[in-house]
C-alpha positions in Angstrom: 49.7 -167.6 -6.2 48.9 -165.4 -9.4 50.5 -162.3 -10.3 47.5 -159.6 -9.7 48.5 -156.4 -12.0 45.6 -154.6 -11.0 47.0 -154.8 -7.1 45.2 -154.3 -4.0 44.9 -151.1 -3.7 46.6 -148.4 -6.5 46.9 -145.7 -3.2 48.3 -148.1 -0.7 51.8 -147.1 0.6 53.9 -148.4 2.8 53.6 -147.7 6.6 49.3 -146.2 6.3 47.6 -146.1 8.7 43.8 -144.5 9.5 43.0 -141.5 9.0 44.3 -139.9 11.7 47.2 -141.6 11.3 50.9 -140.2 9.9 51.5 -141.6 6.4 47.4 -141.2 6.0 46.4 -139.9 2.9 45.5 -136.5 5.0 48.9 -136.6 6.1 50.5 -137.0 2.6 52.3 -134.0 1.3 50.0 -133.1 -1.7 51.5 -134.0 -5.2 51.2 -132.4 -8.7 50.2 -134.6 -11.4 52.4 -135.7 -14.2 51.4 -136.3 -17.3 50.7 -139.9 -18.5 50.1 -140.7 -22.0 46.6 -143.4 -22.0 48.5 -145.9 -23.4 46.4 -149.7 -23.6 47.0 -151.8 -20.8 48.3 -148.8 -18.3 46.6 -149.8 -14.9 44.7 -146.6 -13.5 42.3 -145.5 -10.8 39.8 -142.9 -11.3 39.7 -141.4 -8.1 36.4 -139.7 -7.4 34.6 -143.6 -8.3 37.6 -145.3 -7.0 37.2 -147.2 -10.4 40.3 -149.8 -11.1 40.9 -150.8 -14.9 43.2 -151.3 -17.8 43.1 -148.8 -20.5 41.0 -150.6 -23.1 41.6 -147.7 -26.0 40.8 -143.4 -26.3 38.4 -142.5 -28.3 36.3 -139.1 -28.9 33.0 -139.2 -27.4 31.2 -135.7 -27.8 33.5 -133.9 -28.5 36.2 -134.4 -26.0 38.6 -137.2 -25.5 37.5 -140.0 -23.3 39.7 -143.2 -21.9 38.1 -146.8 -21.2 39.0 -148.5 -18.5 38.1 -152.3 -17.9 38.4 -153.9 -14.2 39.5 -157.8 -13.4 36.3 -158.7 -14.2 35.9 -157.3 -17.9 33.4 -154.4 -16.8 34.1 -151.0 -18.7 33.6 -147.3 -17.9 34.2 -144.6 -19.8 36.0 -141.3 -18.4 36.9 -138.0 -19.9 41.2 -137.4 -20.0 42.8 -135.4 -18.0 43.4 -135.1 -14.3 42.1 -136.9 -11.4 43.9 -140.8 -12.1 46.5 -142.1 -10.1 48.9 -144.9 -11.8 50.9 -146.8 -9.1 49.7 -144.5 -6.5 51.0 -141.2 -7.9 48.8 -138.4 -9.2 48.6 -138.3 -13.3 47.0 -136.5 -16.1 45.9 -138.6 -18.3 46.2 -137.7 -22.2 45.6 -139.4 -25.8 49.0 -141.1 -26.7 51.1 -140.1 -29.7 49.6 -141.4 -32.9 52.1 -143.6 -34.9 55.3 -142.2 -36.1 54.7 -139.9 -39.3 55.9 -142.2 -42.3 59.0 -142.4 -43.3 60.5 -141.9 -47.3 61.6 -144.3 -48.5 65.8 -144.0 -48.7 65.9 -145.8 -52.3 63.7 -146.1 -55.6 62.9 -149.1 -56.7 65.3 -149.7 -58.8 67.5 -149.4 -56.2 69.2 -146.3 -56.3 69.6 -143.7 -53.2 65.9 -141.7 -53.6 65.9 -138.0 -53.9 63.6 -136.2 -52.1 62.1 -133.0 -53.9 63.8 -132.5 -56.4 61.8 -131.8 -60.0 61.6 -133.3 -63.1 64.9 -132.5 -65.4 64.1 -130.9 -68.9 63.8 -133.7 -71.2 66.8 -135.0 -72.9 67.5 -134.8 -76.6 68.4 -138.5 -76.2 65.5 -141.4 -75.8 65.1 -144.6 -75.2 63.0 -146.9 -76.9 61.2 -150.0 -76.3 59.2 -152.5 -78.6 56.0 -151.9 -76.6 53.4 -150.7 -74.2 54.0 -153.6 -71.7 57.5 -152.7 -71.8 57.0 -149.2 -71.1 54.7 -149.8 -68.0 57.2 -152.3 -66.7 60.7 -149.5 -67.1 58.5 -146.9 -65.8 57.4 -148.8 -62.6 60.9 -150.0 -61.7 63.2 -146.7 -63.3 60.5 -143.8 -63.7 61.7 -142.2 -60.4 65.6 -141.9 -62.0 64.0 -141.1 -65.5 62.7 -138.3 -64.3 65.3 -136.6 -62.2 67.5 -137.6 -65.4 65.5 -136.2 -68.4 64.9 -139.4 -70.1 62.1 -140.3 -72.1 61.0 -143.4 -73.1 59.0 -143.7 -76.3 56.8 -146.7 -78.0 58.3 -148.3 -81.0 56.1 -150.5 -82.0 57.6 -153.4 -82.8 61.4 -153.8 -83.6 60.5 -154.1 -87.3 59.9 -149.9 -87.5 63.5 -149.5 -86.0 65.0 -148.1 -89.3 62.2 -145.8 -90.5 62.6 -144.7 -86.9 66.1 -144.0 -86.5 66.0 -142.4 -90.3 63.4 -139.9 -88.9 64.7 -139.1 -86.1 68.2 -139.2 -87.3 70.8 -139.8 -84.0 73.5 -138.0 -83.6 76.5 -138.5 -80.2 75.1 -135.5 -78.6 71.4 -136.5 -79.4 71.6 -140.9 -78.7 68.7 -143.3 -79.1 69.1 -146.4 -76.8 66.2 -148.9 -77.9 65.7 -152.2 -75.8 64.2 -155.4 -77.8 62.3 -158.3 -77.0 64.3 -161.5 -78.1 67.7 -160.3 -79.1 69.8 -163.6 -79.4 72.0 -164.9 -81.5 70.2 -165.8 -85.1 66.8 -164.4 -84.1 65.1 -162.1 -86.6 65.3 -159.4 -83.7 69.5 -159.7 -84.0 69.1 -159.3 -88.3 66.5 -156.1 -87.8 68.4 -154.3 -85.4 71.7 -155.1 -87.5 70.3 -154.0 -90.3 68.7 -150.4 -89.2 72.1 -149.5 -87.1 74.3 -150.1 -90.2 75.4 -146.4 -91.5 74.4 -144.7 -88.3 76.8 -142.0 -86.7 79.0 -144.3 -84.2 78.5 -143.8 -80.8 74.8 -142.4 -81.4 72.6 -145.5 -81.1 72.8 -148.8 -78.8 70.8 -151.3 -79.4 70.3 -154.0 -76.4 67.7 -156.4 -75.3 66.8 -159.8 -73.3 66.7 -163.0 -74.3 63.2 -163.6 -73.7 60.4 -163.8 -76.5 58.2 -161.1 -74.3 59.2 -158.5 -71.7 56.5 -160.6 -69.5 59.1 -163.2 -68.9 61.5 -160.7 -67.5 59.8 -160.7 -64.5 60.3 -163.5 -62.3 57.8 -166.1 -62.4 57.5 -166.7 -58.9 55.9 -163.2 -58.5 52.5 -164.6 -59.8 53.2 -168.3 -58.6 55.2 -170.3 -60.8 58.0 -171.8 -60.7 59.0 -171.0 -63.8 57.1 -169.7 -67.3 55.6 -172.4 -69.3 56.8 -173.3 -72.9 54.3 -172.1 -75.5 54.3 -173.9 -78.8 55.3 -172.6 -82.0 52.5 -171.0 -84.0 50.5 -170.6 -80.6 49.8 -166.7 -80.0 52.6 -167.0 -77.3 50.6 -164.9 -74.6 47.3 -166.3 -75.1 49.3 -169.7 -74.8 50.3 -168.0 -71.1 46.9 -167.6 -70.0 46.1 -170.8 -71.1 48.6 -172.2 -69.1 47.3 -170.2 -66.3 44.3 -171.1 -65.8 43.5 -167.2 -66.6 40.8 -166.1 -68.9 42.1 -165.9 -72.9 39.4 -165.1 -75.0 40.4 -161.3 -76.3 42.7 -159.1 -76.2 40.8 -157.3 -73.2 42.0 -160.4 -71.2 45.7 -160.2 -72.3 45.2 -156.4 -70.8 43.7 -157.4 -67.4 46.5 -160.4 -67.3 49.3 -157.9 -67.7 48.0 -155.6 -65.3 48.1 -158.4 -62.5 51.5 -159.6 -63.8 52.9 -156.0 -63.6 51.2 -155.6 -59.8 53.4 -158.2 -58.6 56.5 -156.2 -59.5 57.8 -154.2 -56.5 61.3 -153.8 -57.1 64.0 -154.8 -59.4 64.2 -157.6 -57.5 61.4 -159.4 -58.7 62.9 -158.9 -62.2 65.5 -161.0 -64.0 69.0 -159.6 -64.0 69.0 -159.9 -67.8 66.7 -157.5 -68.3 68.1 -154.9 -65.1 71.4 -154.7 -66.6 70.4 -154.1 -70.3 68.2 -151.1 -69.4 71.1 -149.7 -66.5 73.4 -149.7 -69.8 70.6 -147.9 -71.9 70.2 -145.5 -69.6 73.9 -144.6 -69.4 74.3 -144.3 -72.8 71.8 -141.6 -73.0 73.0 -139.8 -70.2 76.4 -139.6 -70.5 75.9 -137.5 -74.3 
């Protein structure tokens, strides 16, 4: 025997009789209707068709509110909300349920730290941080921007690591006024390691920190299986290393226009910090300390 949900009869009670009967439905006490929110699958009776269905869905249908109701055998009606139902055989007002909760913030930023809600954008440091590149840029912004902001930092182009001592001569660092700058490549021997050396030597100490990955472009930084590797191909030497990354792809590599549209995708996949390499997250946490804490 099947389970029925629709029943026999929604205004059946126990002990009716006929009409004339006690426990009739002239007999029974008359009862105000309580509300009932539509909500799909709620088994209902219209009473003046004596129509049995499901709720289907609420929808507006000129200009007022209307609920569909389908019976046992997948037959539909349509009636306007509001009194006149009966749900398991007490009197209701039907109305539209509550739409879906209003969004909720979100409690942290992502790069991880608690989110705070409303407040403006701090006056812009004296201090900066400063990156080789566009890329890099769009990548710190989309991770840190959130804490940037409410901490007053800017981050400026360099353009390339070898402008780093014309640039620190220019804008001339000082403890209270610090210039963090992250670089592409900064190991051990690397022309990156001599530059930076080299432009810092004679600064103020204390006024300028430079840091950086170990990767040849900030593209690696992000974690390859984000765009479906399982790790970043090699590129070989003398190979324009991100056209050598398309190639390896399968993406298109023909101009710089496609090195654009490849980033953009690459930089989509980022949602978090953690779909970036811890190398990287640690070097610009320390940068930005630096330049807060003058």
């Amino acid at each position: 025997m099947s389970h029925d949900r629709y029943g026999n009869d929604v205004l059946a009670t126990p002990g009716r009789g006929g009409d004339d009967q006690p426990g009739s439905a002239h007999h029974r006490p008359l009862k105000r209707s309580r509300p009932q929110p539509a909500e799909t699958g709620l088994v209902v009776e219209e009473v003046m068709t004596g129509w049995v269905g499901a709720v289907r869905r609420v929808e507006k249908s000129g200009g007022q509110h209307v609920v569909v109701l389908e019976d046992r055998k997948g037959k539909t009606r349509t009636f306007p909300l509001g009194p006149g139902f009966w749900v398991d055989g007490e009197p209701v007002e039907l109305h539209a349920p509550a739409g879906p909760p209003a969004p909720t913030r979100p409690t942290r930023t992502a790069s991880g730290s608690v989110a705070v809600h409303g407040a403006k954008a701090r006056v812009a440091r004296g201090s900066r941080i400063w990156v080789e590149g566009k890329h890099d840029a769009e990548l710190i912004e989309k991770v840190w921007g959130d804490d940037l902001r409410l901490e007053g930092v800017v981050v400026e182009l360099l353009d390339g690591v070898d402008n780093l001592a014309d640039a620190l001569r220019e804008f001339a660092p000082t403890r209270a006024r610090r210039v963090g700058v992250l670089v592409d490549h900064l190991v051990p021997g690397s022309k990156e390691t001599r530059i930076a050396a080299d432009a810092t030597r004679g600064t103020p100490a204390g006024s300028v920190l430079v840091l950086g990955h170990p990767y040849i472009d900030v593209w690696q930084a992000v974690r390859p299986e984000r765009i479906g590797l399982a790790a970043w191909p090699t590129i070989a030497r003398g190979t324009e290393w991100k056209l050598g990354i398309l190639r390896e792809l399968g993406w298109p590599a023909l101009e710089q226009a496609d090195v654009a549209r490849a980033w953009q995708r690459i930089l989509a996949s980022v949602r978090s910090y953690a779909d970036l390499e811890p190398s990287l997250l640690g070097r610009v946490e320390e940068l930005i300390d630096f330049v807060t804490t003058a």
